[in-house]
DRENDO-1510 file (C-alpha; in Angstrom, 1 decimal, always signed):
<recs>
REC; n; res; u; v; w
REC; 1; UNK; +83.9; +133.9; +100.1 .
REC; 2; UNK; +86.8; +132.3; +101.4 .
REC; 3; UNK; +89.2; +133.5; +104.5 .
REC; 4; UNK; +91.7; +130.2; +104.1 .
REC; 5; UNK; +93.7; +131.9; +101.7 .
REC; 6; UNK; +97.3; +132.6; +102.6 .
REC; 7; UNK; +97.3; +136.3; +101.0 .
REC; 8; UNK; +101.1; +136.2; +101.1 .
REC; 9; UNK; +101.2; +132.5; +99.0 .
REC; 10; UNK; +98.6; +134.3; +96.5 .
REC; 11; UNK; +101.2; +136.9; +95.9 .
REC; 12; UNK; +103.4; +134.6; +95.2 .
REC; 13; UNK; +101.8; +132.8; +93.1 .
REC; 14; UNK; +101.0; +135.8; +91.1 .
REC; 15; UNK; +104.4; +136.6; +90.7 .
REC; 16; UNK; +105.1; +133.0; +89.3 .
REC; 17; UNK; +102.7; +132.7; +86.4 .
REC; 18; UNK; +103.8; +136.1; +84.9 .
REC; 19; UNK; +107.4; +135.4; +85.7 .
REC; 20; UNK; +107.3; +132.2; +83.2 .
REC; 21; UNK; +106.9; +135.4; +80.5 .
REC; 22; UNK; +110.2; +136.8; +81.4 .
REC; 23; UNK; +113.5; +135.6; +81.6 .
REC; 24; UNK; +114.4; +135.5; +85.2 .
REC; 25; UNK; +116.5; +133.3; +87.3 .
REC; 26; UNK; +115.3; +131.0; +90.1 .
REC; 27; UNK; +117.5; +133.1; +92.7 .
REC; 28; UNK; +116.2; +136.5; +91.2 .
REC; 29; UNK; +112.5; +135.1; +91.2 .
REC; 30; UNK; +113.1; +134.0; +95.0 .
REC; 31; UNK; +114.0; +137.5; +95.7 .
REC; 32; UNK; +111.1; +139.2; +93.6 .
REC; 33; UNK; +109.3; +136.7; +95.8 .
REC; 34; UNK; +110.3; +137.5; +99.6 .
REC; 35; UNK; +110.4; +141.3; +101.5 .
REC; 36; UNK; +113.8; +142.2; +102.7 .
REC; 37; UNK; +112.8; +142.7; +106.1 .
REC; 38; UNK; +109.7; +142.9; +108.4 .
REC; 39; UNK; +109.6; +144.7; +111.7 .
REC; 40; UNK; +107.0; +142.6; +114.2 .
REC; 41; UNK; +106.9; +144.3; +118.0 .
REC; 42; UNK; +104.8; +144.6; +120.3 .
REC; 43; UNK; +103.3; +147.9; +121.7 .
REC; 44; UNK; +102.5; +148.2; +125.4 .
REC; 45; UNK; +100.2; +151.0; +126.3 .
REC; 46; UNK; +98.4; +152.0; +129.6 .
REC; 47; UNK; +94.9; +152.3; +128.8 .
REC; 48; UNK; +91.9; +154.7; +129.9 .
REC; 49; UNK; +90.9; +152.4; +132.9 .
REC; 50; UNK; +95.2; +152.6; +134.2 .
REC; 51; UNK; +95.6; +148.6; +132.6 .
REC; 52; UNK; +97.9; +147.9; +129.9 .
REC; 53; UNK; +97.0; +146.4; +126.3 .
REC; 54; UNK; +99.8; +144.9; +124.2 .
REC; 55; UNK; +98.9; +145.2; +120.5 .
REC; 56; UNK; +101.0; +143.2; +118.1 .
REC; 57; UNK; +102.4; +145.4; +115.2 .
REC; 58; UNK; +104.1; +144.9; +111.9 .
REC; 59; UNK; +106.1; +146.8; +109.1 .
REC; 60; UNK; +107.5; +144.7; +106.2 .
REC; 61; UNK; +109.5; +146.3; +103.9 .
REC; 62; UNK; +109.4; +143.9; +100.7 .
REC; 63; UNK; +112.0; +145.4; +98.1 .
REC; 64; UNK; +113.8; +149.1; +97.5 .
REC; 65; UNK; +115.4; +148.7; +94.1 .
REC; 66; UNK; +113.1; +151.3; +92.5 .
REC; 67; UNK; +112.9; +153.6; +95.5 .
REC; 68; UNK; +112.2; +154.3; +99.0 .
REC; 69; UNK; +109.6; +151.3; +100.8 .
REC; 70; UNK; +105.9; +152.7; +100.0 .
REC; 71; UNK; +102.4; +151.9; +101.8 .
REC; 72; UNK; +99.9; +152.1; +104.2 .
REC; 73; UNK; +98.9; +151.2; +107.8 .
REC; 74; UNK; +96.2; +149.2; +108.4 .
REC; 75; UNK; +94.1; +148.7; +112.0 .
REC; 76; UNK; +92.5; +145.4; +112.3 .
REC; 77; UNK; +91.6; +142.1; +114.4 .
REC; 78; UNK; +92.9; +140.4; +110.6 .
REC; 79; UNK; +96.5; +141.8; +110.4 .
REC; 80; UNK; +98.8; +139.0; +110.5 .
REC; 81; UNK; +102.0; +138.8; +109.2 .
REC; 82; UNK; +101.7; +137.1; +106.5 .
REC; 83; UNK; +99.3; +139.6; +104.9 .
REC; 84; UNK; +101.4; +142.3; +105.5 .
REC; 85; UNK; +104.2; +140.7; +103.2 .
REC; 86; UNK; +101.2; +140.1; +100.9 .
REC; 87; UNK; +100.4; +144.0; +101.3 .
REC; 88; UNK; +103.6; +145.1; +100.9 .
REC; 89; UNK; +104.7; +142.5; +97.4 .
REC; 90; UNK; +101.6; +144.1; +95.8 .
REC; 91; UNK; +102.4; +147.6; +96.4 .
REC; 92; UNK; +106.2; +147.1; +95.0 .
REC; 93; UNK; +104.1; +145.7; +91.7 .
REC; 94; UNK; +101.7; +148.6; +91.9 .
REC; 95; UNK; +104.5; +151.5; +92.2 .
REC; 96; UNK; +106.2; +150.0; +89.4 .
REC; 97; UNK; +102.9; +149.5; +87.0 .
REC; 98; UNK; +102.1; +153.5; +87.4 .
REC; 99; UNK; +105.6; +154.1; +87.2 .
REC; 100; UNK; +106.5; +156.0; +90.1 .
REC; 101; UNK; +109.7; +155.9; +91.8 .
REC; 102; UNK; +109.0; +153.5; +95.2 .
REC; 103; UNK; +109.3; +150.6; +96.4 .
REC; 104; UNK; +106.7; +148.8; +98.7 .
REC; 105; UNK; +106.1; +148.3; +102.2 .
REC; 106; UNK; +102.7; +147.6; +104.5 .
REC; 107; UNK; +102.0; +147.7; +108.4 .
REC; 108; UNK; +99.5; +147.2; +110.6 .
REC; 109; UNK; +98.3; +146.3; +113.8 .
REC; 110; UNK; +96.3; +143.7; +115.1 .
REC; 111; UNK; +93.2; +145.7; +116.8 .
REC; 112; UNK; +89.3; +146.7; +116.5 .
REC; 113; UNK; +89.9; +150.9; +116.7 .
REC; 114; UNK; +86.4; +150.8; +117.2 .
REC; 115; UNK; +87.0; +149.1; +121.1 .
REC; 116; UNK; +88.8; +152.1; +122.1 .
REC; 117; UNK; +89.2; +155.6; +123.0 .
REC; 118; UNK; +90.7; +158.6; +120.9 .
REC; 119; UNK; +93.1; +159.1; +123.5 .
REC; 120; UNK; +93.6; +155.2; +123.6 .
REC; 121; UNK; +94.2; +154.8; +119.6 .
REC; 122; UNK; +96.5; +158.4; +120.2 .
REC; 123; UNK; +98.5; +156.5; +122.5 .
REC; 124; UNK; +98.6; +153.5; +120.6 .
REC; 125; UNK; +99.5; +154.8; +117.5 .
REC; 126; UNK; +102.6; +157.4; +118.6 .
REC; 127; UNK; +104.0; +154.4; +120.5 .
REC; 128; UNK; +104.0; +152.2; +117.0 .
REC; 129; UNK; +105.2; +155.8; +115.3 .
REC; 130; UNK; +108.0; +155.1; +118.2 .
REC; 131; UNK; +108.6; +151.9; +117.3 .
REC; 132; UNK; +108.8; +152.6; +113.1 .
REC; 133; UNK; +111.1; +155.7; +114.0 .
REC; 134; UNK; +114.7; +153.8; +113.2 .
REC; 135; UNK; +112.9; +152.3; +110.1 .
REC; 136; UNK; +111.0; +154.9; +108.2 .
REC; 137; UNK; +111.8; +158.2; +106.8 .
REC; 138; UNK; +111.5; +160.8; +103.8 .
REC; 139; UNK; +114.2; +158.8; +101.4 .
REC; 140; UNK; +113.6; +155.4; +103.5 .
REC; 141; UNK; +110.2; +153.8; +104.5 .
REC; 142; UNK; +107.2; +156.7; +103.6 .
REC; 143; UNK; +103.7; +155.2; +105.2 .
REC; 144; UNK; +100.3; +155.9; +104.3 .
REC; 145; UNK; +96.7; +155.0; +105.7 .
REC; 146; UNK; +95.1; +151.7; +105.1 .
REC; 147; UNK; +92.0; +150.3; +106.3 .
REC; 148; UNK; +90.7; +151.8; +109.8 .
REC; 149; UNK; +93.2; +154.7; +109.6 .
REC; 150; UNK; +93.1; +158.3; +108.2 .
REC; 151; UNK; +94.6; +161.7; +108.6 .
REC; 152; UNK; +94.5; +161.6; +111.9 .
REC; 153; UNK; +96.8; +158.5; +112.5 .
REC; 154; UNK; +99.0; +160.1; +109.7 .
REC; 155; UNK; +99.0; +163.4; +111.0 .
REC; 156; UNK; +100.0; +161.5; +114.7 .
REC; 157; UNK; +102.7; +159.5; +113.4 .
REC; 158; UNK; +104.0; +162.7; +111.8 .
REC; 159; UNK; +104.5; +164.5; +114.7 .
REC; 160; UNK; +105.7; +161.9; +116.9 .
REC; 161; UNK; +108.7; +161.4; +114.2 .
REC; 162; UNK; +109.4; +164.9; +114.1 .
REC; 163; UNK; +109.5; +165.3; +117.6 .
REC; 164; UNK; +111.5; +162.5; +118.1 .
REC; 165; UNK; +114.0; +163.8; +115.6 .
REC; 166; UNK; +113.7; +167.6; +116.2 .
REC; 167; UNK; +112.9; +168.1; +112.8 .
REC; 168; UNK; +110.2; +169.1; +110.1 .
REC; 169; UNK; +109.5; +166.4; +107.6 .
REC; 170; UNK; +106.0; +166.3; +106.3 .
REC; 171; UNK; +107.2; +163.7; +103.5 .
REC; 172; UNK; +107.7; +161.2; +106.3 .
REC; 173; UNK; +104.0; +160.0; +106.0 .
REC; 174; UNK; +101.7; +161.0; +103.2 .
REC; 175; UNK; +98.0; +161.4; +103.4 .
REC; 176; UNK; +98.0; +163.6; +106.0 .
REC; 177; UNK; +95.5; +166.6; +106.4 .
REC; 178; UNK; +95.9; +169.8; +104.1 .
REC; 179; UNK; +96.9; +171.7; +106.9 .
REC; 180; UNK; +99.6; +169.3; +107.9 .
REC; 181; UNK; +101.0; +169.0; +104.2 .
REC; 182; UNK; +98.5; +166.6; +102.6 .
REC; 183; UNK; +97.9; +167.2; +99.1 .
REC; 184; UNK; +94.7; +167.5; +97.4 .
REC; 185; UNK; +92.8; +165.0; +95.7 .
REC; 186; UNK; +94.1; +162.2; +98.0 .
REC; 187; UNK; +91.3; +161.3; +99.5 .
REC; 188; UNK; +89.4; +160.3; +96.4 .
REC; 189; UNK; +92.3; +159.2; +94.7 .
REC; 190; UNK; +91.6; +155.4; +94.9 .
REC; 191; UNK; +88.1; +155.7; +94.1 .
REC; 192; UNK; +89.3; +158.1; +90.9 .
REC; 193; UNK; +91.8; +155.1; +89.3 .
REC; 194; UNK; +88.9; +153.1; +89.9 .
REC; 195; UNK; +86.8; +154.7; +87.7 .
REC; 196; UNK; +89.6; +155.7; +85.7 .
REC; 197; UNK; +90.5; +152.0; +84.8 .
REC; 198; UNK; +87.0; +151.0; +84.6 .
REC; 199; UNK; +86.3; +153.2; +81.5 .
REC; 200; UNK; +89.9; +152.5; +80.2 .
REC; 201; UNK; +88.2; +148.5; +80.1 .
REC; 202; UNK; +85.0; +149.5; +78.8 .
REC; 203; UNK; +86.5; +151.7; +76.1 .
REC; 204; UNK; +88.9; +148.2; +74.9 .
REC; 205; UNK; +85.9; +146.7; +74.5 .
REC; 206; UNK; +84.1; +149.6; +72.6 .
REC; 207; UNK; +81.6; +149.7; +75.3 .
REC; 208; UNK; +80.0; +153.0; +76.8 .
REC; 209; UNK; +79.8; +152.9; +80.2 .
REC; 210; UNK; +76.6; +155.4; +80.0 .
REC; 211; UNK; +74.0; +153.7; +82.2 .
REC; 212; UNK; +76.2; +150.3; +82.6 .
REC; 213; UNK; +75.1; +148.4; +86.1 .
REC; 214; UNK; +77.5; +148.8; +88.8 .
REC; 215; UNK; +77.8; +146.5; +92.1 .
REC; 216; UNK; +80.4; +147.7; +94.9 .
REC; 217; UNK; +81.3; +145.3; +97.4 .
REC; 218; UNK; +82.6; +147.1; +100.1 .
REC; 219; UNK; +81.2; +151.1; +100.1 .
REC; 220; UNK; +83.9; +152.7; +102.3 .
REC; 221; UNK; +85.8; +155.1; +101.0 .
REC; 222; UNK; +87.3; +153.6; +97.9 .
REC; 223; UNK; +84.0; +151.8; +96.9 .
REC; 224; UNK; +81.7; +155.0; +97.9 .
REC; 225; UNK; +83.9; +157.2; +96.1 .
REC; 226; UNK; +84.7; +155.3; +93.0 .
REC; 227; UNK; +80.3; +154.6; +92.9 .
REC; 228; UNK; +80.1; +158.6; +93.0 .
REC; 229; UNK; +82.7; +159.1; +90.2 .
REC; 230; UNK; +80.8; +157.0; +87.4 .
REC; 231; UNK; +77.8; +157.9; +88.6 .
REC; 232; UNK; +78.4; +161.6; +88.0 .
REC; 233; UNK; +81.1; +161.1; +85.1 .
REC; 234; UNK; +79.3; +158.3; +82.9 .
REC; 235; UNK; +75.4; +158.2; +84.0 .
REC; 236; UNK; +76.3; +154.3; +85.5 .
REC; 237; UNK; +73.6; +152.8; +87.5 .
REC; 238; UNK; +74.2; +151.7; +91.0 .
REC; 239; UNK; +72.3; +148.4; +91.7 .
REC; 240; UNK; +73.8; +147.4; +94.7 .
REC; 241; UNK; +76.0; +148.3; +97.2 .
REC; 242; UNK; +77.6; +146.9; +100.7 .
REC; 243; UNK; +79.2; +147.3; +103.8 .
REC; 244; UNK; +80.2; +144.8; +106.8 .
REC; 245; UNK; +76.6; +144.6; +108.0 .
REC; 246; UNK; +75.3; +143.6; +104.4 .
REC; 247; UNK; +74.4; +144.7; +101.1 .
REC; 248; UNK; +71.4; +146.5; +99.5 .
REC; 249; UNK; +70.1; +146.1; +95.8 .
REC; 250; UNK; +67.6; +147.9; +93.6 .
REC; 251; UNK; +67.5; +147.1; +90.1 .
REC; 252; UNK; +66.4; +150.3; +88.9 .
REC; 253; UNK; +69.5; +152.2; +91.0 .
REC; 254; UNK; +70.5; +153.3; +94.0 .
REC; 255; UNK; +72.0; +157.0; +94.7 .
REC; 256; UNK; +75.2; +156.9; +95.3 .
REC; 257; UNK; +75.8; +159.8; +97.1 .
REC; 258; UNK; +72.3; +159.4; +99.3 .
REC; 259; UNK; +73.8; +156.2; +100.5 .
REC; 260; UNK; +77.3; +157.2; +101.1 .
REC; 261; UNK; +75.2; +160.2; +103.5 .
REC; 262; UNK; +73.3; +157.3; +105.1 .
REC; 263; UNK; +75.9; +155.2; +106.1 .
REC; 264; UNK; +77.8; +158.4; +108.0 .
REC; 265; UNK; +74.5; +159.1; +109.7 .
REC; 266; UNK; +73.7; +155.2; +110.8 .
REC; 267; UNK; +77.2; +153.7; +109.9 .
REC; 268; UNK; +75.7; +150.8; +107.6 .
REC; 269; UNK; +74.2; +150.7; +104.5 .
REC; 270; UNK; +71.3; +148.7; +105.4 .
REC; 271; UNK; +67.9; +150.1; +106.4 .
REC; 272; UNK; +68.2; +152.3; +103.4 .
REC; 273; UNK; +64.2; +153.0; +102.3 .
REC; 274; UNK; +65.8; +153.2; +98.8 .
REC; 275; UNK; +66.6; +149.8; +98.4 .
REC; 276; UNK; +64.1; +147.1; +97.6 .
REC; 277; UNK; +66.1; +144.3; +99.0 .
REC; 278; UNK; +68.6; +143.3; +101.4 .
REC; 279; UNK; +71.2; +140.7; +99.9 .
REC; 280; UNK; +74.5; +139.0; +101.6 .
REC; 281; UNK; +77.8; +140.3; +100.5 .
REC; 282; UNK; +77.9; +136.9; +98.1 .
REC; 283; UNK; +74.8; +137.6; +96.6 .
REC; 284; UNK; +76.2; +140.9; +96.0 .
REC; 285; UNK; +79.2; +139.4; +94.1 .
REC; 286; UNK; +77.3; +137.0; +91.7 .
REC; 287; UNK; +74.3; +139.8; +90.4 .
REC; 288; UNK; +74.3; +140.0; +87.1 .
REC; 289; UNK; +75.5; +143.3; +86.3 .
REC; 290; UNK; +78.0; +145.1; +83.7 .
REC; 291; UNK; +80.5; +146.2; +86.3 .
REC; 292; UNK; +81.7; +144.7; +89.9 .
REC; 293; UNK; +83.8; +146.3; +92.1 .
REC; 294; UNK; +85.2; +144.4; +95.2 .
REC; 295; UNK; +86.4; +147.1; +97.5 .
REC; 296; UNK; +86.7; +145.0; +100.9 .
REC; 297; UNK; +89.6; +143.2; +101.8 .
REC; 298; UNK; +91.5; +140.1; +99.9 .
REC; 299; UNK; +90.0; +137.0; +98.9 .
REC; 300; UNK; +86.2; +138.2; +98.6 .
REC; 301; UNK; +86.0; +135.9; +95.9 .
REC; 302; UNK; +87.4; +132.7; +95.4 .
REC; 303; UNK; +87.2; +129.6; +93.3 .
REC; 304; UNK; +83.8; +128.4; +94.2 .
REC; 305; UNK; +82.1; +131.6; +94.5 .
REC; 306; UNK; +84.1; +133.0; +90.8 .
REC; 307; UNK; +81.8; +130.5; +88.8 .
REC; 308; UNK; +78.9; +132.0; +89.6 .
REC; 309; UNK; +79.5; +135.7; +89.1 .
REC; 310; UNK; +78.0; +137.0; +86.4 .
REC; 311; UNK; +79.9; +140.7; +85.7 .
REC; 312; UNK; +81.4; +141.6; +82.5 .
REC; 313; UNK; +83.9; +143.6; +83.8 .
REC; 314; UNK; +85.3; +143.5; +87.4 .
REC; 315; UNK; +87.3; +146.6; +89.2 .
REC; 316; UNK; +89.7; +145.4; +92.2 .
REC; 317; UNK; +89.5; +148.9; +94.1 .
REC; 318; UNK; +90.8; +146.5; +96.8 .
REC; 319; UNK; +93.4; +144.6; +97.3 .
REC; 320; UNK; +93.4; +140.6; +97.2 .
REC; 321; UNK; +90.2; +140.3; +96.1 .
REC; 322; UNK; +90.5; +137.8; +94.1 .
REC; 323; UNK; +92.5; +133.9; +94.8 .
REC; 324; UNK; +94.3; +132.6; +92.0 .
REC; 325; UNK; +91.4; +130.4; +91.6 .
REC; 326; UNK; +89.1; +132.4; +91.3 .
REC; 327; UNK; +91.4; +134.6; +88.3 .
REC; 328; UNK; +91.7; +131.1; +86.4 .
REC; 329; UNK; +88.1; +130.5; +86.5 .
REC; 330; UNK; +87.4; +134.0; +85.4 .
REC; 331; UNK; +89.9; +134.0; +83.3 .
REC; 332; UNK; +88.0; +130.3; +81.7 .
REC; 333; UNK; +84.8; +133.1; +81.6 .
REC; 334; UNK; +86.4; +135.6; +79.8 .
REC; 335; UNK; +85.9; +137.9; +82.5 .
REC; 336; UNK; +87.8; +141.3; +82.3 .
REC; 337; UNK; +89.9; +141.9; +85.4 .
REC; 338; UNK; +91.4; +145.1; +85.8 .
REC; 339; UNK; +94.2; +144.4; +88.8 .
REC; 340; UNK; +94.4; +146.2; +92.1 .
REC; 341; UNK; +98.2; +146.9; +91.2 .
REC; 342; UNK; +96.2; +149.2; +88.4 .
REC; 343; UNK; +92.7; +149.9; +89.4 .
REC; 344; UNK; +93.6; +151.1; +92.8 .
REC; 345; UNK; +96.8; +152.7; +92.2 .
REC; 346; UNK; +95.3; +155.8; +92.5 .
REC; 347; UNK; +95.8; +155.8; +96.3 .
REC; 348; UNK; +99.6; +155.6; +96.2 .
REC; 349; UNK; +100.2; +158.0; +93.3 .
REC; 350; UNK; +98.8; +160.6; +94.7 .
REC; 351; UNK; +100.5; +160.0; +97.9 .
REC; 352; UNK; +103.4; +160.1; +95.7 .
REC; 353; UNK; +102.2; +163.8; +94.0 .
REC; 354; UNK; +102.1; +164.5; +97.9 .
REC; 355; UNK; +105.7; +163.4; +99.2 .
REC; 356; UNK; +107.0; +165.4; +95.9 .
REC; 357; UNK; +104.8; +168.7; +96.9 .
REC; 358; UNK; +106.1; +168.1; +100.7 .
REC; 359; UNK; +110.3; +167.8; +99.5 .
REC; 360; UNK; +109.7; +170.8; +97.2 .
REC; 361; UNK; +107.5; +172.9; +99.6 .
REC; 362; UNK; +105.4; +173.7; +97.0 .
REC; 363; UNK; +101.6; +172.4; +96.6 .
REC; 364; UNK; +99.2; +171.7; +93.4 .
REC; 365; UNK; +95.7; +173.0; +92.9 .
REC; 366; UNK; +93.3; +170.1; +92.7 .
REC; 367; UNK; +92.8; +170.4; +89.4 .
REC; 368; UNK; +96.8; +169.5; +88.5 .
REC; 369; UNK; +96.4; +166.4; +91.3 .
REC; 370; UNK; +93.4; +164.7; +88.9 .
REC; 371; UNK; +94.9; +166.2; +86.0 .
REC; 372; UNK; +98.6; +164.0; +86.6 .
REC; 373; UNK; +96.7; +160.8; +88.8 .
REC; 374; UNK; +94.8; +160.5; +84.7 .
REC; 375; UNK; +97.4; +160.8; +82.9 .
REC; 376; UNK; +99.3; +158.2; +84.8 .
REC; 377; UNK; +96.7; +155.8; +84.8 .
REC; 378; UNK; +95.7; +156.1; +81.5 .
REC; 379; UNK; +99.7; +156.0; +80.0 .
REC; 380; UNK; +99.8; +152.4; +82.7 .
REC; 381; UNK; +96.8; +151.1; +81.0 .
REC; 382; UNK; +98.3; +151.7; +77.6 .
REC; 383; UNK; +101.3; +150.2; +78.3 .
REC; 384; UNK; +99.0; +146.9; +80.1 .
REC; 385; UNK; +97.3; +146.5; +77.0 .
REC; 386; UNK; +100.4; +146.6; +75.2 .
REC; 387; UNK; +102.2; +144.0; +77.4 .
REC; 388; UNK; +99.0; +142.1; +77.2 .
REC; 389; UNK; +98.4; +141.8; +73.2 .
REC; 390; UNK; +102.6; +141.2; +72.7 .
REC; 391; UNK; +102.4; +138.7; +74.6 .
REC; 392; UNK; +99.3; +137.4; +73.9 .
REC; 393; UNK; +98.6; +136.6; +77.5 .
REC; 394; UNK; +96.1; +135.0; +79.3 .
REC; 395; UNK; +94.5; +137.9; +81.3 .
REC; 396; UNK; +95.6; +141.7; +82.6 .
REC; 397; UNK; +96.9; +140.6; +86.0 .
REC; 398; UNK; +99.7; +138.8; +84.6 .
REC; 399; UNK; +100.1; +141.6; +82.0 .
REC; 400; UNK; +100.4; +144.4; +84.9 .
REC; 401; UNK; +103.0; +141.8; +87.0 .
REC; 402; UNK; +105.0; +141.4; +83.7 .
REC; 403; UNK; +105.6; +145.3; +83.1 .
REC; 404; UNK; +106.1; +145.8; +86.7 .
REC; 405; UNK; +108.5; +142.9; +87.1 .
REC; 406; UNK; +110.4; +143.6; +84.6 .
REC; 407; UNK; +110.6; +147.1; +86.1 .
REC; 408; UNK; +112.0; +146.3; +88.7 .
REC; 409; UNK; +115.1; +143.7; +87.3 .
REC; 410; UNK; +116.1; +146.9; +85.5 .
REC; 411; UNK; +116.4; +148.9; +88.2 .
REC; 412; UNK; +118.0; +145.8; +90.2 .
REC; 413; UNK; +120.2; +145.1; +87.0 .
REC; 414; UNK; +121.0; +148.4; +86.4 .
REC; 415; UNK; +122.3; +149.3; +90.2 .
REC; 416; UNK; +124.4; +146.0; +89.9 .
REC; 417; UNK; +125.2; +144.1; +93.2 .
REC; 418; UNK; +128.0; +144.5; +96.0 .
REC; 419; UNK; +130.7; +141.3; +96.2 .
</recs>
């Protein structure tokens, strides 16, 4: 597993091999390239013991043409700025793959939530709501959670901005709790696209995913959830799961709800009397199974460590996981990738179905919620597969950033330009 990789100059990178597909200038690429802006403060905030932390905090904001500036917040020792700008390219790529009417923006902060109080992270998070006030907004800058943040933070942030304002505006921030104006279905919406793109991949290659072997790196909520879904939908078998303290593996399957309940009782995944071997997240990433899904953070897998995995099909339920290195050689492999800009797009159109149910004051059944995040999955995939055969290109990641690029130079295009 490699850490050295800029995230931002893998972006980038990205952007570039599926640009030489489309006819774009070198001043257009640049900007396809580059956010627009990128807030970076710091947050000073008197702590339970009377002293005062400053926590460095970002928001990057990486391009509006197709809509207001989309994504989550993220708490984390890892933020940098750099992977914001990385965080907030791919969602720009992801809002335009699904279709939906955003643009793309990421934040974060750099901080362990788990080294501090309720009150503490309370604090910490209304004063970076404080800071983001000028910035975000219903028809501006709509945040989200990320890694280490929930409803909670979400439902914080809300009320600090419509305090601040003197105003109601649930579609400020999505993925807030029901009672605050969340919608339903969001919290298993990542995990759902998931498993939604993973039988879209299986079904291109006439395969049944009925009792297929399934490895998820990462088994927090996007990797538990999206193990739940095919295990209940499609009769998979769970081989092997992980978390931050390590991974578990049992050949003959692991129950993916029963471990999802252990790790909330004992927060890990290890120790589970189920499992008839402990493995290291790398061992986890190179079993031999039908289906992998990295569900960590970016570049779980790079160069080195792609020539020894050993899936069929691989799942990016988060984002980054794979270098650009790593896609060539699993492209050389004949791996199928399906993107995070796809696979995980869940997340964000759903928060979407959410900021549309919070400007109309009017919320959908659960049903309605799966019901549309399907449909818009499935039609993205179409339209991937398409890209990907007319073009006869070399794998679905640079199909996805060719439909979604060219996405957004119509809407650029089509808005024309000031003098």
């Amino acid at each position: 597993m490699s850490n050295e990789v800029n995230p931002f100059e893998s972006l980038q990178e990205q952007i570039e091999d599926a640009a030489t597909h489309i006819d774009v200038g070198d001043g257009v690429l640049d900007r396809l390239k580059n956010p627009e802006r990128i807030l970076e403060t710091n947050l000073s905030v008197e702590l339970d013991d009377d002293s005062v932390g400053v926590f460095r905090a970002y928001r990057s904001q990486f391009n509006g043409d197709r809509g207001p500036y989309k994504g989550g917040i993220r708490y984390h020792p890892g933020v940098s700025r750099d992977e914001v700008k990385a965080l907030s390219g791919w969602m720009v790529y992801k809002c335009a793959v699904v279709d939906i009417p955003y643009g793309g923006g990421k934040g974060g902060i750099v901080i362990d939530p788990q080294e501090y109080s309720t009150d503490e992270l309370e604090r910490i998070t209304r004063a970076f709501a404080t800071e983001l006030r000028p910035i975000i907004g219903e028809d501006r800058d709509v945040p989200a959670p990320d890694v280490n943040t929930g409803q909670r933070e979400m439902n914080w942030i809300k009320d600090t901005y419509e305090t601040l304002e003197g105003t109601t505006a649930p579609g400020v921030i999505t993925g807030k709790a029901i009672d605050s104006g969340g919608s339903a279905g969001r919290v298993e919406a990542t995990g759902r696209s998931t498993m939604l793109t993973a039988r879209e991949a299986f079904d291109y290659l006439g395969r049944s995913l009925s009792g297929a072997s399934v490895a998820v790196q990462g088994y927090g909520n996007a990797g538990s959830i999206a193990a739940e879904l095919l295990e209940d939908a499609h009769d998979v078998t769970v081989v092997a799961v992980s978390d931050s303290s390590g991974a578990i593996h049992n050949p003959e399957g692991l129950d993916a709800h029963d471990v999802k309940a252990f790790k909330n009782e004992t927060g890990s995944v290890t120790g589970y009397e189920g499992a008839t071997e402990e493995l290291t997240n790398e061992e986890l990433l190179t079993l031999d199974v039908d289906l992998l899904i990295p569900a960590a953070l970016e570049n779980a897998i790079d160069g080195e460590l792609a020539r020894d995995v050993q899936a069929d099909v691989i799942a990016e339920a988060a984002n980054g996981p794979l270098t650009p290195e790593a896609d060539d050689v699993l492209t050389e492999k004949d791996v199928i990738v399906v993107p995070d800009i796809l696979a995980n797009a869940g997340g964000v159109t759903v928060s979407y179905f959410e900021w549309v149910q919070n400007r109309q004051r009017f919320y959908w059944t659960e049903e309605r919620v799966n019901e549309e995040l399907e449909r818009h999955i499935v039609d993205a995939f179409d339209g991937l597969l398409e890209c990907y055969e007319e073009y006869d290109l070399p794998n679905f990641r640079t199909a996805a950033y060719v439909v979604a690029i060219q996405r957004v130079l119509n809407a650029s295009e089509e808005a024309g330009s000031w003098p």
